[in-house]
C-alpha positions in Angstrom: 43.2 7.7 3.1 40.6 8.8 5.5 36.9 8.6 5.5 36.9 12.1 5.1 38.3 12.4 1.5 36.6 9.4 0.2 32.7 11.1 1.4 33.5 14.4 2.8 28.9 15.0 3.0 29.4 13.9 7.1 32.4 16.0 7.7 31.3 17.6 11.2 27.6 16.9 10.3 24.5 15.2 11.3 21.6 13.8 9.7 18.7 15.7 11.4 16.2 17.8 8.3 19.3 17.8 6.3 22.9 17.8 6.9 24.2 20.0 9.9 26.1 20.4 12.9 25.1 19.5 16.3 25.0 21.3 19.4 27.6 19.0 21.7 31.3 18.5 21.1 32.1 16.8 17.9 33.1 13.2 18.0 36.6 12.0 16.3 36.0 8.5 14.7 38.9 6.5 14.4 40.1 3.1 12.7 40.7 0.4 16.3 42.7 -1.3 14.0 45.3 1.6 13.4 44.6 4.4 15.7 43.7 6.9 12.9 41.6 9.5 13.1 39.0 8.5 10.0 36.4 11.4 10.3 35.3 14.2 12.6 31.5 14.1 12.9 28.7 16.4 14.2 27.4 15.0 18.0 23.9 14.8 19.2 22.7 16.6 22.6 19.2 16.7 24.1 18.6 20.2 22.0 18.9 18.5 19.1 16.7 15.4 20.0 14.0 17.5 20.9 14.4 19.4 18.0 14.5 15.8 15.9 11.1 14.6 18.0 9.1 17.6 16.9 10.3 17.2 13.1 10.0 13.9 12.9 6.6 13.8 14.1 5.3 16.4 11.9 6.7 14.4 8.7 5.8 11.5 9.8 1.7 12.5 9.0 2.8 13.1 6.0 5.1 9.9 5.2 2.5 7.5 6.4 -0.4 9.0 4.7 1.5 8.6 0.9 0.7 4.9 -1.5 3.1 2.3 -0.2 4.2 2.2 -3.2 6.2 5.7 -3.0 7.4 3.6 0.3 8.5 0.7 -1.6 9.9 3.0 -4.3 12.4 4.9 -2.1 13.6 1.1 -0.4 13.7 -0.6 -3.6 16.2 3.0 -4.5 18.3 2.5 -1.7 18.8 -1.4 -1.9 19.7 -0.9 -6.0 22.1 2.5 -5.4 24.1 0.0 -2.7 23.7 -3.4 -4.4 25.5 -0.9 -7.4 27.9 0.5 -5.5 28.7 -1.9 -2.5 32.2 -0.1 -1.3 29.8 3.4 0.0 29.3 1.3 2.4 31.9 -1.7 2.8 34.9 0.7 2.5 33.4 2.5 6.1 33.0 -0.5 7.5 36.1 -2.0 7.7 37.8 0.4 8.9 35.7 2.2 11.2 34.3 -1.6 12.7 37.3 -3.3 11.8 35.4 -5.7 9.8 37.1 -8.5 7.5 36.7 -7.5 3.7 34.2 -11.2 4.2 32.6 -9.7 7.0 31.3 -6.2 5.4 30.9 -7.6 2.1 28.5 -10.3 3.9 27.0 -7.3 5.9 26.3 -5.0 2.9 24.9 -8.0 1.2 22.0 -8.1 4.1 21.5 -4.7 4.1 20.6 -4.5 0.8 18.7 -7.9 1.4 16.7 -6.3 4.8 15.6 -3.2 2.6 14.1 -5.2 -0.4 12.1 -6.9 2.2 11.3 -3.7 3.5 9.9 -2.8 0.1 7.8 -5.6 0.0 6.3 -4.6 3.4 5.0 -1.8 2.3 2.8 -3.9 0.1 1.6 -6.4 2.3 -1.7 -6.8 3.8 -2.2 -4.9 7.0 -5.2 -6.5 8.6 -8.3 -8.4 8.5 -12.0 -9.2 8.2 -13.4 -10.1 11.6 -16.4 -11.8 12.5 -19.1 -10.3 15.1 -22.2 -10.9 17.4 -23.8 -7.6 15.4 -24.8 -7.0 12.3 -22.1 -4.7 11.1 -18.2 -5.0 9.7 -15.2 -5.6 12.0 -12.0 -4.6 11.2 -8.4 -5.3 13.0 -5.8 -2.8 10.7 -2.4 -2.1 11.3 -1.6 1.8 12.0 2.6 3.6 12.4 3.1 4.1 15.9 4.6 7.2 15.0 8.1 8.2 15.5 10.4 5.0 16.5 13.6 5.4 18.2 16.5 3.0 17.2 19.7 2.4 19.2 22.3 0.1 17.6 25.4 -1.1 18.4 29.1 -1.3 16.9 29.6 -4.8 16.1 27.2 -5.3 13.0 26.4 -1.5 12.9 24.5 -1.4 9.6 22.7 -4.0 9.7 21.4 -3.9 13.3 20.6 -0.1 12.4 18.7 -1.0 9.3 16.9 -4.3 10.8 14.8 -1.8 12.3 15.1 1.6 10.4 14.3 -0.3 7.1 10.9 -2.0 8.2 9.8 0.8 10.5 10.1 3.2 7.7 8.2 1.1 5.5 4.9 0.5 7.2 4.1 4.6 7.5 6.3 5.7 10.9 9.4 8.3 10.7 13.1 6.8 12.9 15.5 8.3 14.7 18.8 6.5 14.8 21.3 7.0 17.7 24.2 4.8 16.6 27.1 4.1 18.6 29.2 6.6 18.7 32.5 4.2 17.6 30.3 3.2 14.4 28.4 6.4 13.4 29.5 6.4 10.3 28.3 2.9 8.9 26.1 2.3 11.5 24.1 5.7 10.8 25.5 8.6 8.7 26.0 6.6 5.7 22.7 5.0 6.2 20.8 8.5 5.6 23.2 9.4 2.8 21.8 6.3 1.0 18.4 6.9 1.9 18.6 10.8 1.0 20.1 9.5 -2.6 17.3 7.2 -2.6 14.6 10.1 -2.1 13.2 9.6 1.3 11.8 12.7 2.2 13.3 14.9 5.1 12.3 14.9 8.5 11.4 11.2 8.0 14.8 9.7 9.5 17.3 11.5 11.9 20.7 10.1 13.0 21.7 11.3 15.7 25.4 10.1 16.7 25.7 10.8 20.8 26.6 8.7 23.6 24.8 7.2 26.8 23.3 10.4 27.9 21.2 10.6 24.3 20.4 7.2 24.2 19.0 7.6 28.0 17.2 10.9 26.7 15.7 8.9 23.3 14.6 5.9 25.8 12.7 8.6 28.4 11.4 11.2 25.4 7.7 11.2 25.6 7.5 12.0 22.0 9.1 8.7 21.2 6.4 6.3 21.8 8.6 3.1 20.7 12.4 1.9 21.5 14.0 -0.7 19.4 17.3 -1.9 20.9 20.2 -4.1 20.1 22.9 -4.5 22.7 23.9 -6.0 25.5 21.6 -7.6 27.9 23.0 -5.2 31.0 21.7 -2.4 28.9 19.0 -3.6 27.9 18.0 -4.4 31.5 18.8 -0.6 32.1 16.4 0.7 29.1 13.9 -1.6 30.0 13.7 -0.4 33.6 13.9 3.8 32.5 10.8 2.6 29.8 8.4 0.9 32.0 6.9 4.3 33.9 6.4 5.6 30.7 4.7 2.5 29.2 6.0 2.8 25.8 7.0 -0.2 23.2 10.2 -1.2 23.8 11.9 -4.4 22.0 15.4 -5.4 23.4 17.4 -7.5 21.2 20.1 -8.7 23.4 23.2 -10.6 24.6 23.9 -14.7 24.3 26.2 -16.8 25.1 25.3 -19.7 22.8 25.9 -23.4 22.5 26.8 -25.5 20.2 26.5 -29.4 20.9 28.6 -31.8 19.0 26.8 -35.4 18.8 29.0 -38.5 19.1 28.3 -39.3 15.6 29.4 -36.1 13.7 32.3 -35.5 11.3 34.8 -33.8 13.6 36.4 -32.1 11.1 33.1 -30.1 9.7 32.3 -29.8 13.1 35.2 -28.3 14.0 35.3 -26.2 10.8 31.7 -25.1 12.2 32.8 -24.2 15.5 35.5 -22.0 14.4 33.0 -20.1 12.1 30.9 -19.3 15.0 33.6 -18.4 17.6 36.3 -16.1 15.8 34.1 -14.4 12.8 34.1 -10.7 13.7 36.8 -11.4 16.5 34.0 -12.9 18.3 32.0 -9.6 18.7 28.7 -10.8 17.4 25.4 -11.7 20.1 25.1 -14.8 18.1 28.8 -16.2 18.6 29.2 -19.6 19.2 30.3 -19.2 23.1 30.1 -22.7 24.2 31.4 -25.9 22.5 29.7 -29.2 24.2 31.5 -32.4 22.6 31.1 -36.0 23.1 34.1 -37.4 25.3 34.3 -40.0 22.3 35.6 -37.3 19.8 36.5 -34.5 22.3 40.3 -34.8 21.7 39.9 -35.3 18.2 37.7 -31.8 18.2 40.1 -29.8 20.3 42.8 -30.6 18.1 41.1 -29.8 15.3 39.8 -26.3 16.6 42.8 -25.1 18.2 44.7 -26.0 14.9 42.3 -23.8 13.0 43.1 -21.1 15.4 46.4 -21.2 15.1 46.0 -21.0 11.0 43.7 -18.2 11.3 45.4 -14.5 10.2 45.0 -11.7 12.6 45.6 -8.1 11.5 44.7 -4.9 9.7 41.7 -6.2 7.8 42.1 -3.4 5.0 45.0 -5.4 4.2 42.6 -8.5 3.4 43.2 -10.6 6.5 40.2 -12.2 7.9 40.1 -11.4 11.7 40.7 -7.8 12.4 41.2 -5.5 15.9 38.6 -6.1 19.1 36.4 -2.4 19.2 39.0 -1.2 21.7 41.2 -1.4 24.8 38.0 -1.7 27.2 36.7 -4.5 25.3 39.9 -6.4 25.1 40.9 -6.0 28.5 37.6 -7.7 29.6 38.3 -10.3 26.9 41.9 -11.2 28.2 40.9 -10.8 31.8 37.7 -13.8 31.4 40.8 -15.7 29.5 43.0 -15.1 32.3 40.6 -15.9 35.2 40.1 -19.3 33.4 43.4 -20.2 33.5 44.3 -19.6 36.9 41.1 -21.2 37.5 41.8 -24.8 36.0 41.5 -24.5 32.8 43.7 -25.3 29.7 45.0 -22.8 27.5 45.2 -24.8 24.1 45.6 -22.0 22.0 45.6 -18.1 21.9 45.4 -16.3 24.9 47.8 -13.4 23.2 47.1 -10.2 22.0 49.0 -7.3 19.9 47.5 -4.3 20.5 43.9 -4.8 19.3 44.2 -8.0 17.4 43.2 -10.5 20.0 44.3 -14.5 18.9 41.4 -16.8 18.7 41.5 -18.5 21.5 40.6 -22.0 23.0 39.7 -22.9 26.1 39.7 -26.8 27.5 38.6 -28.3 31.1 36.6 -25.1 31.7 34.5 -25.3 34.8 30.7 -25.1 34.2 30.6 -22.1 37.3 33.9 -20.6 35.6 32.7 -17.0 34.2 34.2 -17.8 30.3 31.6 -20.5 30.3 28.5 -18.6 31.9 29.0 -15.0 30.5 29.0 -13.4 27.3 32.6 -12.7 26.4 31.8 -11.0 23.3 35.7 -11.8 21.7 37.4 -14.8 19.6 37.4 -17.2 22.4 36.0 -21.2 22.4 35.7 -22.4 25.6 34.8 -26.4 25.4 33.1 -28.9 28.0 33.3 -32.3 27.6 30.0 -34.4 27.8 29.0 -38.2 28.5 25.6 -38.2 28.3 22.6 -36.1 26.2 20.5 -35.1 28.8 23.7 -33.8 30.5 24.0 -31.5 27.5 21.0 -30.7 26.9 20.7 -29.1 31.3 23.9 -27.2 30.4 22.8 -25.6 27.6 19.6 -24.7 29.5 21.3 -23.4 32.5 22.4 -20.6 31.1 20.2 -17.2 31.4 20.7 -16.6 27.5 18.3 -18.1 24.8 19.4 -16.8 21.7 21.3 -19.3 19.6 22.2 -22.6 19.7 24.0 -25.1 17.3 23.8 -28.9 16.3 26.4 -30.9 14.7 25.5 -34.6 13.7 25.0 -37.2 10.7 20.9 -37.6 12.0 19.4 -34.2 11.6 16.0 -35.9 12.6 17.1 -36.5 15.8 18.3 -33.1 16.0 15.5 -32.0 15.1 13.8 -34.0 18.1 16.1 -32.8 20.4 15.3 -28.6 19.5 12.0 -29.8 21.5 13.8 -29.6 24.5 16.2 -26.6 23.9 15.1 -23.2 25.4 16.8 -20.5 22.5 15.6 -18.6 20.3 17.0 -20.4 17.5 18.4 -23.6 16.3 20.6 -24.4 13.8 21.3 -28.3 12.7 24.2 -28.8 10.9 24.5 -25.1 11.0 27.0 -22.7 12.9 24.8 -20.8 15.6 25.6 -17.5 14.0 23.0 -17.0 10.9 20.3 -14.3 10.1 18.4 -13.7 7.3 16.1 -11.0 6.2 12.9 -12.9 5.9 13.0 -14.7 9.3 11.4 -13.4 12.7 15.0 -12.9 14.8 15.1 -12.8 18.3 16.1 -14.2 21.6 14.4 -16.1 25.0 15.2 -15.3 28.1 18.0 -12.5 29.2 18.6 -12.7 25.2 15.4 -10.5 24.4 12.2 -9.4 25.4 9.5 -7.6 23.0 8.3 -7.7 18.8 11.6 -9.9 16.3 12.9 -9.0 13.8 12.4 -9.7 10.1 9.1 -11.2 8.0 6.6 -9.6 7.4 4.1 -10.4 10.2 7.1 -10.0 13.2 7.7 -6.6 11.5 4.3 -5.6 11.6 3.8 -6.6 14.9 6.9 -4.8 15.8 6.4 -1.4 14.6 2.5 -1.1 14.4 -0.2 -0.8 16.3 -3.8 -2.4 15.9 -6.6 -0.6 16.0 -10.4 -2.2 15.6 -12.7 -0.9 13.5 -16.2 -1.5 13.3 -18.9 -0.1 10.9 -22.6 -0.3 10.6 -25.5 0.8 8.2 -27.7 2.0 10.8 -26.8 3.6 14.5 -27.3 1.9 16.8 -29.8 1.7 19.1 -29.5 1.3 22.9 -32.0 1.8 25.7 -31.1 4.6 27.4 
């Protein structure tokens, strides 16, 4: 069965004022897992972005001028039509993302949990009373910036598209969506059916499936006065760079390679459990994957053993068949997987297990006596493989997990959490989980990275949202004008 017969409403469509062709080739998505062609859908060119840009700005007076609680209404909608009916959207994903039946069923559960947060957004207070040398009131509110362009990526598509559709929609300002063009289904098209079912009204969103050249086009647009991406750090580097003349908002939500830090004292087997959670979920393919495993010599072969014995156990294959780990994205990706796996190897270290591959289902993998300058410890590898470093001493760990350019996640395992707790003083990420694999997000959180991991507003609660994707803008007000002498 294809997408196509199960939801025929983006058969060589876009979302754009309704549903309708574009004006550039159309774009076959197909399953990585199997090779099949699952839909052929409308793409994007700069026509149509243009034409998006001047629609969405003219509904977007409109959109932000109505209660917030027509806002809230139309996110409460969606989150109760796909809490209802979770397959609309888990049934795309797994075969389009080559998501686990776990994994979509834990990403539909966010989506629905990033737009009821949305809805209460809408409602929250949008500024304050502040004091003055004059006689008069001062107010700092929170305005829409207008129209906000979102790029998001394959591996989590609808929930890195809604992360930022959701809450930008919610406080007054219209979106257009350029999803990857592997993932345009769940990372976009089925997005707007939802939201159209939900009664948002037209012009407000826009997905626009396309590839680099549209997403370089959205970036540069002078109509789009704010960029929220999530995607690699190289990327982001690139968006950054193309946004800076312009000097429009950009947030870049980018790339780790994240650490997790066994203490001498922790229960290897949870530990390992842990690790293994934040390695091979997704086939590795998630910014928040546990790339780095730092382990006390004392219970380093004890760890090792255990990992590598739950990678072995772990199923590989299609995922719409119910095993847990499905395909890498595609060839490209799993080349550059095997090829950091391979360079390890012939530089030293131990393959102790994995390191195979059929077709697109890569093995998780584990790495031993990897080199701290070897490129499988210091770069994102974005696939299922656990490359381990043995430490002697805490402050020894502590400079490794520094040295690395990322700062988006990192993980503690141990039986004190206090003096975990004591040592996230000294850890430069984004995040720190104790007791806790380093891949975890929640709706009601403020999300983001340090260093090469990201740069701008976060992601999730209500005050990073706001800051996010509004503007302030100080009011004053007085009972008399005033007077001045000249």
């Amino acid at each position: 069965m294809t997408i196509d017969t199960i939801t025929p409403l983006w058969h060589h469509t876009l979302f754009s004022d309704g549903w309708r062709a574009g004006a550039a080739e159309p774009i076959v998505v197909s399953a990585p897992g199997t090779g099949a062609a699952l839909a052929t859908i409308a793409q994007a060119d700069t026509t149509d972005l243009d034409r998006a840009v001047v629609s969405a700005t003219a509904a977007q007076k409109s959109w932000s001028k109505l209660s917030y609680a027509v806002r809230a209404a139309v996110m409460l909608k969606a989150a109760q039509l796909l809490e209802s009916d979770p397959a609309r959207l888990a049934d795309v994903l797994i075969p389009e993302s080559g998501s686990g039946q776990g994994k979509a069923a834990f990403e539909v559960g966010l989506v629905v949990s990033e737009l009821q947060e949305a809805a209460a957004l809408a409602s929250h207070p949008y500024g304050e009373l502040l004091r003055s040398v004059k006689d008069r009131t001062s107010i700092a509110r929170r305005v829409p910036l207008g129209v906000v362009g979102v790029i998001s990526p394959f591996n989590f598509p609808a929930i890195l598209s809604m992360r930022s559709v959701a809450p930008a929609l919610a406080v007054g300002n219209a979106v257009i969506l350029k999803p990857d063009p592997r993932t345009s289904i769940s990372g976009g098209l089925a997005l707007a059916a939802l939201f159209e079912e939900a009664g948002l009204p037209e012009g407000v969103l826009h997905v626009l499936p396309g590839g680099g050249e549209l997403g370089a086009a959205l970036v540069t647009h002078p109509g789009v006065p704010c960029i929220s991406f999530t995607g690699s750090t190289r990327a982001g580097r690139k968006i950054g760079a193309a946004a800076a003349p312009l000097l429009k908002r950009v947030h870049l939500e980018l790339g780790g390679n994240n650490a997790m830090l066994v203490l001498p004292d922790a229960d290897v087997q949870a530990a390992a459990s842990v690790g293994a959670w934040g390695s091979f979920l997704h086939q590795g393919q998630i910014c928040m994957t546990t790339g780095r495993h730092l382990v006390h010599r004392s219970i380093a072969e004890e760890y090792i053993a255990a990992l590598s014995q739950k990678a072995n156990g772990i199923p590989v294959g299609d995922p719409a068949q119910g095993l847990p780990l499905g395909p890498i994205i595609d060839e490209s990706q799993r080349d550059r997987v095997h090829g950091y796996v391979l360079a390890a190897v012939e530089h030293g270290a131990t393959l102790a297990a994995g390191g195979e591959y059929d077709g697109l289902y890569y093995r998780p993998t584990v790495l031993t006596n990897v080199a701290v300058e070897n490129p499988a410890w210091t770069e994102e590898i974005f696939g299922p493989v656990a490359p381990v470093q043995i430490y002697d001493d805490i402050d020894e760990a502590i400079d490794v997990i520094n040295s690395s350019e990322y700062g988006l996640s990192v993980s503690i395992i141990t039986s004190n959490p206090y003096a975990a707790y004591e040592l996230s003083d000294r850890i430069e990420s984004g995040a720190v989980h104790i007791n806790d694999a380093t891949v975890d997000d929640e709706a009601v959180i403020p999300f983001g990275g340090t260093k090469a991991s990201g740069v701008g507003g976060r992601f999730g609660g209500p005050q990073a949202n706001l800051d996010t994707f509004t503007e302030t803008q100080w009011i004053t007000m007085q009972s008399a004008v005033e007077r001045y002498p000249f």
